[in-house]
PyMOL Python script that loads the backbone (N, CA, C, O; Angstrom):
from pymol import cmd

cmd.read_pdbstr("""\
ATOM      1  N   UNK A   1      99.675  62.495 154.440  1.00  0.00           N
ATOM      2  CA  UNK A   1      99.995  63.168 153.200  1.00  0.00           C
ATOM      3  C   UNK A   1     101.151  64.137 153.476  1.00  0.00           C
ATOM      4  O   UNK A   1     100.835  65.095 154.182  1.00  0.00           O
ATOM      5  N   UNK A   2     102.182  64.095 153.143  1.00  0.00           N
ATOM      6  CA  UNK A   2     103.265  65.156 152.899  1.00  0.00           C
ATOM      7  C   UNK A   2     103.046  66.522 152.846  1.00  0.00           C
ATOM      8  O   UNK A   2     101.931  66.821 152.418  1.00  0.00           O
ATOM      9  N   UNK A   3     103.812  67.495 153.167  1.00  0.00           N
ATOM     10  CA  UNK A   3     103.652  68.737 152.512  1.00  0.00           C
ATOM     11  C   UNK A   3     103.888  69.210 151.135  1.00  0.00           C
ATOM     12  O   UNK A   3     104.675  68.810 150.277  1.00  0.00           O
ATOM     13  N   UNK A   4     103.073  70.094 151.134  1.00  0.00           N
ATOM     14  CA  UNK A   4     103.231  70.589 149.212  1.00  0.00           C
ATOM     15  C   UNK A   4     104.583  71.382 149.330  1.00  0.00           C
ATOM     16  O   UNK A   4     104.622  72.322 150.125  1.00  0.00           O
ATOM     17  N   UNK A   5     105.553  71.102 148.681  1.00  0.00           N
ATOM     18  CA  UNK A   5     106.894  72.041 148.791  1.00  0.00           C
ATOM     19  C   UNK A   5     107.059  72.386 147.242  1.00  0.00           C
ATOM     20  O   UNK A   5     107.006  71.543 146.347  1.00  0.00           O
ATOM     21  N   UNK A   6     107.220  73.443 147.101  1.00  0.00           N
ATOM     22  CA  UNK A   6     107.555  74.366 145.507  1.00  0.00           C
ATOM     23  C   UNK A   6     108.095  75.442 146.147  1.00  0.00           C
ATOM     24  O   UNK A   6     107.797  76.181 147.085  1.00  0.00           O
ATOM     25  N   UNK A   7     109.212  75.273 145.153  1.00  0.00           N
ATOM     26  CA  UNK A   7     109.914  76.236 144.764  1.00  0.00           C
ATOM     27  C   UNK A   7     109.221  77.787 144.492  1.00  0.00           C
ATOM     28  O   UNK A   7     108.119  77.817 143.944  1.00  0.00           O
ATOM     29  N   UNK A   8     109.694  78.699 144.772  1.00  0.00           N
ATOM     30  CA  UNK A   8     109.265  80.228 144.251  1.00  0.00           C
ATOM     31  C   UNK A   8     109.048  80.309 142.789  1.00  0.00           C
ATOM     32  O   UNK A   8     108.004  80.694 142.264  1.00  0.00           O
ATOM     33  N   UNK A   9     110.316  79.842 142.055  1.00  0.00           N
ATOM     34  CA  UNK A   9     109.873  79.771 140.718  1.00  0.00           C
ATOM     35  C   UNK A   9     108.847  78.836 140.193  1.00  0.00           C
ATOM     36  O   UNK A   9     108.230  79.072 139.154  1.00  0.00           O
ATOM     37  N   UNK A  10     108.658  77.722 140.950  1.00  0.00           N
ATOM     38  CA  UNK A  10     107.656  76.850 140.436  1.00  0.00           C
ATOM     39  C   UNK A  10     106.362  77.446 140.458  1.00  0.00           C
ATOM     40  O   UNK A  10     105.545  77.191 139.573  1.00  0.00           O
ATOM     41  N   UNK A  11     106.094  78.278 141.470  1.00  0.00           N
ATOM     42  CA  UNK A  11     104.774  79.347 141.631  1.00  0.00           C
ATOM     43  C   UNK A  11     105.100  79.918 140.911  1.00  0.00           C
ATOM     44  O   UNK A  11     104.414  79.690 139.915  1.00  0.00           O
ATOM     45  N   UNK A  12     105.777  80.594 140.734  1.00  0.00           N
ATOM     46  CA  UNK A  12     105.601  81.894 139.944  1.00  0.00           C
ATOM     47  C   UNK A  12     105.212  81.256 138.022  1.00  0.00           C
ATOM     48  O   UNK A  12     104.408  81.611 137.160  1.00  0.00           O
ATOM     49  N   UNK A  13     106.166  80.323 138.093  1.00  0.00           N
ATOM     50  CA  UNK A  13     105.953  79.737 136.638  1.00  0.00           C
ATOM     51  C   UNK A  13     104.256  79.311 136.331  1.00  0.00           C
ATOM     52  O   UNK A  13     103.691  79.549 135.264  1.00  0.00           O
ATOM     53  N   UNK A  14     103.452  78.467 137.819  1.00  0.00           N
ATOM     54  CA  UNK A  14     102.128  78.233 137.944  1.00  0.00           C
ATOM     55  C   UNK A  14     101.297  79.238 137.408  1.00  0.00           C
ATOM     56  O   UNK A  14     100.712  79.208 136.325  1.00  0.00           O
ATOM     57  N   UNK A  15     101.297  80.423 138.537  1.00  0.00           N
ATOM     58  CA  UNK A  15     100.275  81.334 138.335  1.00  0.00           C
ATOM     59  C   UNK A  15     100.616  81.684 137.082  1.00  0.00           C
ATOM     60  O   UNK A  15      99.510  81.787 136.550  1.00  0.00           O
ATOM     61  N   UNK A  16     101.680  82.015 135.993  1.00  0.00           N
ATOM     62  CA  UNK A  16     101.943  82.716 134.782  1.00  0.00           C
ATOM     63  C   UNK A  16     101.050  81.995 134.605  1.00  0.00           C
ATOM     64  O   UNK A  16      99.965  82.351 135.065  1.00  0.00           O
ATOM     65  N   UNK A  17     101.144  80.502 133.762  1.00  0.00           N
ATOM     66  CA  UNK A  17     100.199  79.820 132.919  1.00  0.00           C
ATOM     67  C   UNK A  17      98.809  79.598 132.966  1.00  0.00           C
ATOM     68  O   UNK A  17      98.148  79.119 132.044  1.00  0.00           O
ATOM     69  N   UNK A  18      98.269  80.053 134.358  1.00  0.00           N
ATOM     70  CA  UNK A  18      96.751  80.083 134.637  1.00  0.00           C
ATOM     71  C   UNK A  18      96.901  81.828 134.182  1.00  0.00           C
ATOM     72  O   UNK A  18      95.912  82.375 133.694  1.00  0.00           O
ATOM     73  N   UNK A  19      97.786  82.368 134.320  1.00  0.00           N
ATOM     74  CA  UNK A  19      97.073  83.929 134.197  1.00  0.00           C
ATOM     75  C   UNK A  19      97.042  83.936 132.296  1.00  0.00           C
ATOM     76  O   UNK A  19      96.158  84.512 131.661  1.00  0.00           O
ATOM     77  N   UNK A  20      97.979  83.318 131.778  1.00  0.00           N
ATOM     78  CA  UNK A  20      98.036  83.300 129.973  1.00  0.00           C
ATOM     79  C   UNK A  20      96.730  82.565 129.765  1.00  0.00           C
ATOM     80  O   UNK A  20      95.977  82.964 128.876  1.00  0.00           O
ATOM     81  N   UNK A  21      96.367  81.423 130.583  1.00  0.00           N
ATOM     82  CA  UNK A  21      95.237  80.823 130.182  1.00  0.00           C
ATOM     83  C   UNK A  21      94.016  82.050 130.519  1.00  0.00           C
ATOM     84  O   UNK A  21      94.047  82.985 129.719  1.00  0.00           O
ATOM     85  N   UNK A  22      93.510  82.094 131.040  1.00  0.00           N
ATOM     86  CA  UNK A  22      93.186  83.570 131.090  1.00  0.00           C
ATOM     87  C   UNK A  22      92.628  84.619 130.597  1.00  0.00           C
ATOM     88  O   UNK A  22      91.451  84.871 130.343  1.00  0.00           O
ATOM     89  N   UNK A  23      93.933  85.426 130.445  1.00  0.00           N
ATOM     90  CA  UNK A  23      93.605  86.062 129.261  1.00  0.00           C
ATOM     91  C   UNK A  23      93.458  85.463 128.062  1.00  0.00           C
ATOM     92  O   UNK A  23      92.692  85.978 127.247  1.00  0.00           O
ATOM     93  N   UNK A  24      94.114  84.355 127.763  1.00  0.00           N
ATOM     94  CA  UNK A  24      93.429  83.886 125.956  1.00  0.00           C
ATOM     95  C   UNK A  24      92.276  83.472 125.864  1.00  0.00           C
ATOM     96  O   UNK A  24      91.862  83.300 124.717  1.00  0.00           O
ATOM     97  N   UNK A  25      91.316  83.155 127.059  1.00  0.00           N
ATOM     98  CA  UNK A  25      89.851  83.128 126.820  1.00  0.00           C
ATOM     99  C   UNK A  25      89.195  84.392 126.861  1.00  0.00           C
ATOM    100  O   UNK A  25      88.450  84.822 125.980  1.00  0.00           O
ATOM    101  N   UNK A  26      89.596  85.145 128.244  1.00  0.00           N
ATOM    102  CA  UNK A  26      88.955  86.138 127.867  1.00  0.00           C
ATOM    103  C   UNK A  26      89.001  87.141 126.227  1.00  0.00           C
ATOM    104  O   UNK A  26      88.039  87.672 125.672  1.00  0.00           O
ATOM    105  N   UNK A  27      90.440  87.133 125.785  1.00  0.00           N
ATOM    106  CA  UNK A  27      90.513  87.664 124.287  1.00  0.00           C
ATOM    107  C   UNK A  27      89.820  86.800 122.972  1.00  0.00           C
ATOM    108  O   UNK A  27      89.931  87.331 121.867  1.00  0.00           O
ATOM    109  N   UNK A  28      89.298  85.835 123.041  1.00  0.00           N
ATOM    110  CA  UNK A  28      88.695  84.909 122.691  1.00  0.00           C
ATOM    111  C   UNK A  28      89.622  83.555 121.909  1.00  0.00           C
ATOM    112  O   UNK A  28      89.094  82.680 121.222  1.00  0.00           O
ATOM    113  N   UNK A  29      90.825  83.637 122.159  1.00  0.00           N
ATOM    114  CA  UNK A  29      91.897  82.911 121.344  1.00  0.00           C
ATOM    115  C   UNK A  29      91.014  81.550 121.916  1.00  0.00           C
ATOM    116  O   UNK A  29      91.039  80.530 121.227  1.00  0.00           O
ATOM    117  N   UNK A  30      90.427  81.564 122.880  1.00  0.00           N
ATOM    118  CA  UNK A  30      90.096  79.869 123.168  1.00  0.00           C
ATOM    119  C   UNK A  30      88.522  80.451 123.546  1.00  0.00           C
ATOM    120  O   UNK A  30      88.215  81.433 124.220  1.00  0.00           O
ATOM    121  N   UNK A  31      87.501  79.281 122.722  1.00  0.00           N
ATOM    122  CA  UNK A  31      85.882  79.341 122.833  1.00  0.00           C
ATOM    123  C   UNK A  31      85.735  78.618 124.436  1.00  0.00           C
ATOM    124  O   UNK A  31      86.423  77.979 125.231  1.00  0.00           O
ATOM    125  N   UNK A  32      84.181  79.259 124.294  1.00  0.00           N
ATOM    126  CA  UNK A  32      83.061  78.597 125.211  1.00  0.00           C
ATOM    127  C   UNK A  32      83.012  77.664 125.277  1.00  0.00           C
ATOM    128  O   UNK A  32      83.096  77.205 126.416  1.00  0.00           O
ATOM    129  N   UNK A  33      82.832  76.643 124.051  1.00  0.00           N
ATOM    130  CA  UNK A  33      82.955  75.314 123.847  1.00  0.00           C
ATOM    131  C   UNK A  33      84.301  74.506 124.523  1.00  0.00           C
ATOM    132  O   UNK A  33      84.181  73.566 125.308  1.00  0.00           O
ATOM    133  N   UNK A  34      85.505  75.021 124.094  1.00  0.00           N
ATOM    134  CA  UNK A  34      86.762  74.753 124.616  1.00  0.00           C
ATOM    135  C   UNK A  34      86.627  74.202 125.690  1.00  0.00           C
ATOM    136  O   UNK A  34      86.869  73.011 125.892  1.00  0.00           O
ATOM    137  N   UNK A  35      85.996  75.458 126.979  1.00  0.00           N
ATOM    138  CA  UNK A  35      86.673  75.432 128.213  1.00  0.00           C
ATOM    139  C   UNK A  35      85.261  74.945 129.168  1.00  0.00           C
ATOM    140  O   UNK A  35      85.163  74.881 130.394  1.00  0.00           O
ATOM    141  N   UNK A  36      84.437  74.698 128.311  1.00  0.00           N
ATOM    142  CA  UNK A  36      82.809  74.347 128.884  1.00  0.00           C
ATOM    143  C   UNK A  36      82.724  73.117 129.897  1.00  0.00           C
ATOM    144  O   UNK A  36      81.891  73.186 130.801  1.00  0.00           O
ATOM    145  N   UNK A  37      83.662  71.833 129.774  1.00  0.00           N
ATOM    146  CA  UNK A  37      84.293  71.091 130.581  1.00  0.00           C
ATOM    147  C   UNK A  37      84.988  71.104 131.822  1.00  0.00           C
ATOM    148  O   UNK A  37      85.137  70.160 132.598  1.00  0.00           O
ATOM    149  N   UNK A  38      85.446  72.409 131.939  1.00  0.00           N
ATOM    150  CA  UNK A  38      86.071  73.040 133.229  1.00  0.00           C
ATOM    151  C   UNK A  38      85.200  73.979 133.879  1.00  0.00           C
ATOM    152  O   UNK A  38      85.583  74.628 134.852  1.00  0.00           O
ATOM    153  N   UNK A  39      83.930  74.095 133.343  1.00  0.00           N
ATOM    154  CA  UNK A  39      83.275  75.036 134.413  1.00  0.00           C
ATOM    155  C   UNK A  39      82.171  74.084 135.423  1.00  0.00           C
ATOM    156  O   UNK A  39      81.081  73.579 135.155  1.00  0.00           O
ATOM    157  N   UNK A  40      82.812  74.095 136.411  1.00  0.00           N
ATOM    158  CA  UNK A  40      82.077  73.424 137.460  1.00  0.00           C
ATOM    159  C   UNK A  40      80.922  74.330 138.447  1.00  0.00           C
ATOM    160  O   UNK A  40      79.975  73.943 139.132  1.00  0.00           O
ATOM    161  N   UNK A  41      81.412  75.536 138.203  1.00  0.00           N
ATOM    162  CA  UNK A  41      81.530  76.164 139.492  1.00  0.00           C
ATOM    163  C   UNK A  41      80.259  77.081 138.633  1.00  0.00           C
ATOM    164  O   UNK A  41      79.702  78.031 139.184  1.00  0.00           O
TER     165      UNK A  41
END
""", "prot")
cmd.dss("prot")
cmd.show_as("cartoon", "prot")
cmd.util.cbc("prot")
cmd.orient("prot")
């Protein structure tokens, strides 16, 4: 398997969109129901 290579901005652009995702659940812009599929853990 190759190495993972990204760019600085490509991280930085990453973490933004997990951190917006995020906060719009925690503010409730997105339900329980929504994101109930992604909780594995």
């Amino acid at each position: 398997m190759p190495p993972l290579a990204l760019t600085e901005d490509e991280v930085a652009e990453g973490a933004a969109i997990v951190d917006q995702a995020i906060a719009d659940v925690s503010v409730g812009k997105v339900s329980d129901a929504d994101v109930a599929s992604f909780m594995m853990w």
